[in-house]
C-alpha positions, -999 to +999 in steps of 0.1 A: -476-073+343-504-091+329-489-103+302-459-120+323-485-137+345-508-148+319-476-163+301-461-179+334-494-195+339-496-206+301-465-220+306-472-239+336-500-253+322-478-267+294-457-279+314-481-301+336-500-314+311-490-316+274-454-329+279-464-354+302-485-364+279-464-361+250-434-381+268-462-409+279-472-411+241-430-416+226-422-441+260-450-460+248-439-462+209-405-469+219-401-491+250-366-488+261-356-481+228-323-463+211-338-424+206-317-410+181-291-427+179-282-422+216-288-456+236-313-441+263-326-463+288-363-453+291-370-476+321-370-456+352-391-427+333-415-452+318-423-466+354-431-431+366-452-423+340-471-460+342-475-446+378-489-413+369-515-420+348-525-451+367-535-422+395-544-395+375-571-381+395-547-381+423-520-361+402-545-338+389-561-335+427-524-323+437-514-301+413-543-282+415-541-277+446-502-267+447-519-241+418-549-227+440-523-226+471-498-206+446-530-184+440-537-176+477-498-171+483-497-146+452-527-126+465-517-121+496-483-106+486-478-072+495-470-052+457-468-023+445-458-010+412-436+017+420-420+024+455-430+056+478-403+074+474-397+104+503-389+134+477-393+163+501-413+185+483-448+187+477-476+198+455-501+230+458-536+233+437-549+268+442-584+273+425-591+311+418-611+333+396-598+347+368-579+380+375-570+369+408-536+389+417-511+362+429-497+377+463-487+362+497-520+380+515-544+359+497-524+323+499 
């Protein structure tokens, strides 16, 4: 369980700031460009990210706190790992001494 959440939140953090990043870095080597040899008009998404990292703090002020809000929501989710599950039957632990005759008088 761990391990899924730890890479979830790996990933999101990926997501939201290295390939930003990354795309920022190629729009800006190749302004509306051909990108391999499929004629890509870069425009739109160059615009964005102009507009982006002209507000950073703003961004950053936003997602983290759509990530602290995520936190809150997770930790007040109601989990459990397994399910009660109603069985109907149930458990005795009957501590005698040694020698102890096993009849119905002494249960």
């Amino acid at each position: 369980m761990v391990g899924m959440v730890f890479s979830l939140l790996a990933s999101l953090v990926v997501a939201l700031t290295l390939l930003p990043l990354l795309i920022y870095v190629v729009l800006q080597k190749k302004k509306g460009t051909i990108l391999r040899n499929k004629e890509v008009r870069l425009v739109l998404w160059e615009r964005l990210f102009d507009i982006l990292f002209k507000h950073r703090i703003i961004v950053l002020l936003a997602v983290g706190g759509l990530f602290f809000t995520s936190l809150i929501m997770f930790f007040n989710l109601d989990r459990e790992l397994f399910p009660k599950v109603d069985q109907h039957e149930f458990i005795a632990k009957i501590e005698a001494p040694p020698g102890t005759p096993f009849s119905g008088e002494y249960l």
